[in-house]
N, C-alpha and C positions, 0 to 999 in steps of 0.2 A: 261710455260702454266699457265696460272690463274686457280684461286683456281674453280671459276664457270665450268667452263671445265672441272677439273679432275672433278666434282663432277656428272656432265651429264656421266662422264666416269663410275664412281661409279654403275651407274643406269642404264646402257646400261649392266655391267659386272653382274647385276640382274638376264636380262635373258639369255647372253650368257652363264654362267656357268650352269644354270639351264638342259643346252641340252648337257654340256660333257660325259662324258664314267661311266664306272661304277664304284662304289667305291672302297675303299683302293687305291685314286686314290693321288697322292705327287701331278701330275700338280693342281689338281683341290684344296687340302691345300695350292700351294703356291699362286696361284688366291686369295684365299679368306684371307692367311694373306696379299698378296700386299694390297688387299683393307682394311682391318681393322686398320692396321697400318697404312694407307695413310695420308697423310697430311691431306685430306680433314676429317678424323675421328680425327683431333689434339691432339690424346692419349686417347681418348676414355674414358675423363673425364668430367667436367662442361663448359671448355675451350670451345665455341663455338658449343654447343649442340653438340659435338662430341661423345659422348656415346650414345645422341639420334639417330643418323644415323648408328653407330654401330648397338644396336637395329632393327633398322628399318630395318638392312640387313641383319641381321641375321635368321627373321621373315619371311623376304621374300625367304631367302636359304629353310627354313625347310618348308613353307609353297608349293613349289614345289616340294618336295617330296612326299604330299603327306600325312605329318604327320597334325594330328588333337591337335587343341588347346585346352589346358585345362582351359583356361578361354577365353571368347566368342571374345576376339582380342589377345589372343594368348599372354599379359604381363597380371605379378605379378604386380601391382601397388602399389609401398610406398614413402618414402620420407625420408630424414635424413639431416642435416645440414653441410653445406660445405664451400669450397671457392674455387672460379678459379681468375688466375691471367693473366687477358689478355692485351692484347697491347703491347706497348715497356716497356722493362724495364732495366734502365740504372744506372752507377756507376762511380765514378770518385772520383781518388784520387789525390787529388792538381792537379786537372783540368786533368788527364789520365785516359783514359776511360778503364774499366776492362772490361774482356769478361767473359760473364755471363755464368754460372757453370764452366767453366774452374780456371774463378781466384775466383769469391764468388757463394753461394747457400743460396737463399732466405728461409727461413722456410715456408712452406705453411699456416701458422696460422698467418703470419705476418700483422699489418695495413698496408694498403696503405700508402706511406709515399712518399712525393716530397720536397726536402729539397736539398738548395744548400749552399757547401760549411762550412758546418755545422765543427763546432769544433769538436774534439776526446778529451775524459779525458782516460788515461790509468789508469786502475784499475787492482790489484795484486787477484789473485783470492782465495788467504788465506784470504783476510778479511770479505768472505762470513762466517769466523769459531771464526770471535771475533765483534760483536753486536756494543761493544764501537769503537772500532777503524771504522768499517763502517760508526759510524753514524759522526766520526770528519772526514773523509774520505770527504762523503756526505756534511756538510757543510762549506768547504772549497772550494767545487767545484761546487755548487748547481746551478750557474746561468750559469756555461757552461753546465753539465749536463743537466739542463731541455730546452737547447739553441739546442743539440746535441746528438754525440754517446759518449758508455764508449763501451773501446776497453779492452779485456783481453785475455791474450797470454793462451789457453788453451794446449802448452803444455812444457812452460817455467815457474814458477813461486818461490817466495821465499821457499814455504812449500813443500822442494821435495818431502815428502811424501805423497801427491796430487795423486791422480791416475787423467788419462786425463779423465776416466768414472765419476769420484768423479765431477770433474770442472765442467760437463757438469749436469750433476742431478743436482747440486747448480743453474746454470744459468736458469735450467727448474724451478726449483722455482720462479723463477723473470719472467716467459715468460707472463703470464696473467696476474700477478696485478699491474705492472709497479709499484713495489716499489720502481723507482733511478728517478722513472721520465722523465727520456729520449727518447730522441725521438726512440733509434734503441742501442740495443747490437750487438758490433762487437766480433767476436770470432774469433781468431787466431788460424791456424790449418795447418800442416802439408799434413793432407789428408782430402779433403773434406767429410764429411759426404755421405753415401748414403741418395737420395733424397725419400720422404713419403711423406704417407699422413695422420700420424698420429695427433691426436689432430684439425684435421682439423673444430671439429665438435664444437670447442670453439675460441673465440675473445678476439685477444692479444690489446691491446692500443699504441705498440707500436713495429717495425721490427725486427727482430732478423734474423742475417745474417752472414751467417760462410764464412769466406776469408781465402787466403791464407797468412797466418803471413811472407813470406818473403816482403808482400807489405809493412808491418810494420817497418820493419829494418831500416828504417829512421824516423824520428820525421815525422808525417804527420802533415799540417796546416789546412787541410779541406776537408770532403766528400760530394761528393755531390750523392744524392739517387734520382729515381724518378721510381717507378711502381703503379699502383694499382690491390689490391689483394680483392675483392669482395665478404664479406660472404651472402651464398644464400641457399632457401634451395632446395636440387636435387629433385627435380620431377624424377623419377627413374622406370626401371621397372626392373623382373629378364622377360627370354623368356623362354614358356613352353609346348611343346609339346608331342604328344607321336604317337608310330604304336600301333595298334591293334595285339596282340599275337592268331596264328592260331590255338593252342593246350591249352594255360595254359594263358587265356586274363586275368585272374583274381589273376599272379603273375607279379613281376613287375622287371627289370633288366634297372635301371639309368645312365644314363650318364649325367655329370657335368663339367664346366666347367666356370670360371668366361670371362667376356669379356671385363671387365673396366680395366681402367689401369690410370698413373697419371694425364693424362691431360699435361698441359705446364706450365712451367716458362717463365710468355710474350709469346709472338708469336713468339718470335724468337730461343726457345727449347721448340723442344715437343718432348714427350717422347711416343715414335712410339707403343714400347711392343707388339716386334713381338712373341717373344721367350715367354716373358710372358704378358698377355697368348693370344693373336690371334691365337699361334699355336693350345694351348690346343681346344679353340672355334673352328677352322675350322675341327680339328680330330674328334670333337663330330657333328659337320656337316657331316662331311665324312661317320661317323659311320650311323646316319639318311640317309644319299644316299645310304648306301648298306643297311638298312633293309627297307630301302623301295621296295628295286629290290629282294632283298631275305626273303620271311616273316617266319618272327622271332616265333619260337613255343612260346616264354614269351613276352609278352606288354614291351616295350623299351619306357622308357621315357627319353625327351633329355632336361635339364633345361639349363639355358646359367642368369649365374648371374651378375648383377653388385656391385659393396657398398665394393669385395673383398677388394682394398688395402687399404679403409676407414675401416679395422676391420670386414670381414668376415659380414659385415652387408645382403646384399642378401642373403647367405644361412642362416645365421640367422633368416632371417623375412620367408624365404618359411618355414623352420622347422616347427617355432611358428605358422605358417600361412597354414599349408599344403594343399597342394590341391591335393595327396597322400593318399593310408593308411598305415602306417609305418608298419603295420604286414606282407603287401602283397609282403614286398621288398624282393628279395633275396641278393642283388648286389647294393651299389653306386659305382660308378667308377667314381673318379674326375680326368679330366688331366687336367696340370698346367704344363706350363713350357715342352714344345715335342717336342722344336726341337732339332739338333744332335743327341745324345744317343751311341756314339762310344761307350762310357764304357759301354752300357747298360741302366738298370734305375731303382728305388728305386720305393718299395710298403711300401705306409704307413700305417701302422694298419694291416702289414700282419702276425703277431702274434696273432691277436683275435679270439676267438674260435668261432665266426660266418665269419671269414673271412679268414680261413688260407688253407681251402678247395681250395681257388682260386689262392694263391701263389701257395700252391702245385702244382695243375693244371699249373699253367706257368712256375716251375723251369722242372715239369715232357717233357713239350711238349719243352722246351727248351735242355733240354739234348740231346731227342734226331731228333731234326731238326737244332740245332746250329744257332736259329734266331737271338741273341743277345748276345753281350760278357759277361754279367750276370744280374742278377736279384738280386739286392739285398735288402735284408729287413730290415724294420725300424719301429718301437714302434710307436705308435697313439702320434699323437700330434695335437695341434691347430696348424697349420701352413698352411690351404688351405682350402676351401668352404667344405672337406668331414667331418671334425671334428663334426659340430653340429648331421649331418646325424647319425655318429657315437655313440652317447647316444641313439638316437632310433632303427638303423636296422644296419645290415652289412653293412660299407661304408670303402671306402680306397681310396687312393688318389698314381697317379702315377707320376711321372717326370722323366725325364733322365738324365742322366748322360755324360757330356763332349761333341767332336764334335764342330762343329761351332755355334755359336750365337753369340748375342750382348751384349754388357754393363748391367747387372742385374741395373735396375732403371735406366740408361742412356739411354740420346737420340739415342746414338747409336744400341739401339735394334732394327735393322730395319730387312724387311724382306729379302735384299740381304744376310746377316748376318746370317741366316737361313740356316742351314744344313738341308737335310731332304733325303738325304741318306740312312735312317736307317728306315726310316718313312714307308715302306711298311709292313716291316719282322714286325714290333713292332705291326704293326697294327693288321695282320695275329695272333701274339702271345695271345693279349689278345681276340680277336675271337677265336681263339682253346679253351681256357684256358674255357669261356663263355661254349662253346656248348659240353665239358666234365660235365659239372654240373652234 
C-alpha cells in the first residue's frame, strides 16, 4: 500500500479512535502506537516532517477529549539545529553492496558524501598519542587521504593498552575539524554502535561511519559511499494540554512524556520507536481519555515533548519557558519506555523527599493487590524529560522492566514488538498510587 494511503489511513484512525471505550484501554494504546510508529510518522524525527504529523496527531487525540490548550494552538513552539538523512543511502566495498545498519551505521552528524570507489589508508589508532609520528603518518599518505577514507580497526591495534572507549573519544576529536582531510573515517567494530542522535546540533566536513571490521580482513581497493545527511533547523513544537480539577483547579498533577524519536537512516531504516516512546505518549493519551471521562479533583496537565533524543531539549525549553507554576505542581509523572513490564518497572527520583510519598503509595497499593512483579527504585538522574522538572517541583520518571519489545534504537522497535500485557494493572497502579495523595 503506498505511503499516501497509510497516511489517509492515519487520518481516518483521527476519528475512529476518538469514539472507542473508556480508558486504561491496551486496544486503544496499541491503535495509537501502530500510528506513531507507522511508516508514514518515519521515526518521528526531521525525516519527512515526521515528528510534524506525530504532533499533529497527537493534538488531535487530546483535543477530543476534551482537554484545553495552554497555548492558543495547543504547541510550545521552538527550534534547535539538526539533520535528517533522507533518500537512499548506499555502500559498497570493491563494488559489494553492504546493508545499511546491519554491516555499517552512519553517524548522524556526518556530510553528505557521494564518492565512488574512493581509496582506504589504514591507520593504527596509537598514533592519535604521538603528534610526530602522525604528522609523517599524514604525509606520506596525504593525497590518498584527502582523495578518500582512513580505515582504523577500533578494536585491534598496536597499543594494547588502548581501551576501545579510548579509540573512540580520539576519533571524536577528529569528527568536526577534519584534521586528516579525508573525505570519511571508517571504524572498525565488532558491534556496531547504538544509533543517536547526539551531536547532531553541529557540522562535520567530512562522514564518519562505523562498519563491521570483518569487511576489512582483506586489503579493500575501494569504497564506494553515497547519502545525503542535510543540517536544518527543526521547527518543532512540545504539545500541551490540560483538564480542569473539580476540587483543587488551582494544584496541578503532570504527565509527560516525549514523542520524537530518531527519525531514519535513508529511507530505507527508520527507526519506528514504538517502545520508546510511542508507548510512553499513547499512555499519557490514555491517561487524558480517563480524566476526561472521570474528573479529576487536581488539574491534570498532559505535555507530549519532542528535542528528547537530541538532549532532553523539549523539556528543557518548556521548564526555561513554562507555561505552568512550578509551586502549583504536586506530581510530574514522566513515562518513557511502557511497553512489556513482566519484571515490573523502575521510579526515578523515587528517593526524593517531595517525591517518595508516591513510591510509597505504589509499593503500598502494590503489596497488597499483586499488580506488578515489583517496583523498583532508582536515584534521580538526567536520563528522560522528568530531570529538568526535577530542580523545580516533584518529578519522576517511570519505565518498565522486561516483557516484549523491540531493539532499544533499532528499527526494529515496532509496535508488533510491543507487549502490553501488563499495560492495564500498571496503569490502574499509578491511578491508585495518584488518588491516595
Amino acid at each position: 500500500m503506498g505511503r499516501i494511503s497509510n497516511y489517509l489511513i492515519l487520518l481516518v484512525a483521527l476519528f475512529f479512535i476518538g469514539a472507542t471505550a473508556n480508558g486504561q484501554d491496551s486496544n486503544y494504546v496499541r491503535t495509537c502506537i501502530a500510528t506513531l510508529a507507522g511508516d508514514d510518522c518515519w521515526g518521528r524525527g526531521g525525516c519527512h516532517d515526521g515528528e510534524q504529523k506525530a504532533a499533529d496527531f497527537i493534538r488531535e487525540q487530546l483535543r477530543q477529549t476534551g482537554a484545553r490548550p495552554l497555548t492558543s494552538d495547543g504547541f510550545q513552539h521552538y527550534e534547535f539545529q539538526s539533520h535528517k538523512m533522507e533518500g537512499s543511502v548506499e555502500m559498497f566495498i570493491d563494488g559489494k553492496r553492504l546493508s545499511p545498519f546491519w554491516d555499517y551505521r552512519i553517524s548522524p552528524y556526518s556530510a553528505s558524501t557521494s564518492i565512488k570507489d574512493a581509496p582506504v589508508v589504514v591507520m593504527d589508532a596509537s598514533l592519535f598519542f604521538d603528534p610526530r609520528k602522525l604528522l609523517k603518518f599524514y604525509d606520506r599518505y596525504a593525497s590518498l587521504i584527502r582523495s578518500g577514507f582512513v580505515y582504523m580497526d577500533a578494536v585491534q591495534w598496536k597499543d594494547k593498552k588502548l581501551q576501545a572507549d579510548d579509540v573512540r573519544k580520539l576519533i571524536r576529536a577528529f569528527d568536526f575539524d577534519g584534521s586528516l582531510g579525508c573525505k570519511g573515517f571508517l571504524i572498525g567494530v565488532d558491534e556496531l554502535p547504538v544509533w543517536g542522535l547526539s551531536y547532531c546540533d553541529q557540522n562535520s566536513d567530512h562522514a564518519v561511519i562505523y562498519v563491521k571490521r570483518s569487511l576489512f580482513k582483506k586489503k579493500v581497493n575501494g569504497v564506494s559511499v553515497d547519502f545525503r545527511n542535510e543540517a536544518f533547523t527543526n521547527k518543532t513544537q512540545n504539545v500541551c494540554y490540560k483538564i480542569e480539577g473539580s476540587q483543587y483547579p488551582d494544584s496541578l498533577i503532570v504527565f509527560t512524556a516525549h514523542y520524537d524519536h530518531l527519525g531514519c537512516m535513508g529511507d530505507s531504516v527508520i527507526f519506528h520507536g514504538a517502545h520508546d516512546n510511542a508507548s510512553g505518549t499513547s499512555a499519557v493519551m490514555d491517561f487524558a481519555r480517563h480524566f476526561s471521562q472521570n474528573k479529576p479533583a487536581y488539574t491534570v496537565v498532559f505535555l507530549l515533548f519532542s528535542g528528547e533524543e537530541s538532549g532532553l531539549r523539549g523539556s528543557r525549553y518548556f521548564v526555561e519557558n513554562s507555561l505552568i507554576d512550578f509551586d502549583k505542581v504536586k506530581l510530574v509523572l514522566n513515562l518513557d519506555m511502557f511497553c512489556g513490564g513482566d519484571e515490573g518497572f523502575t521510579v526515578v527520583n523515587s528517593d526524593g523527599e517531595n517525591t517518595k510519598w508516591f513510591y510509597d503509595n505504589l509499593l503500598r497499593i502494590n503489596d497488597e493487590q499483586h499488580l506488578v512483579s515489583q517496583v523498583k527504585p532508582r536515584s534521580n538522574a538526567a536520563n528522560s524529560d522528568h530531570y529538568f522538572f526535577s530542580q523545580k517541583c516533584p518529578a519522576i520518571f517511570i519505565y518498565t522492566m522486561g516483557g516484549r519489545y523491540g531493539g532499544y534504537h533499532h528499527f526494529t522497535d515496532t509496535c508488533d514488538r510491543c507487549g502490553l500485557e501488563n499495560y492495564n494493572r500498571i496503569f490502574s497502579l499509578i491511578l491508585q498510587a495518584l488518588e491516595l495523595q
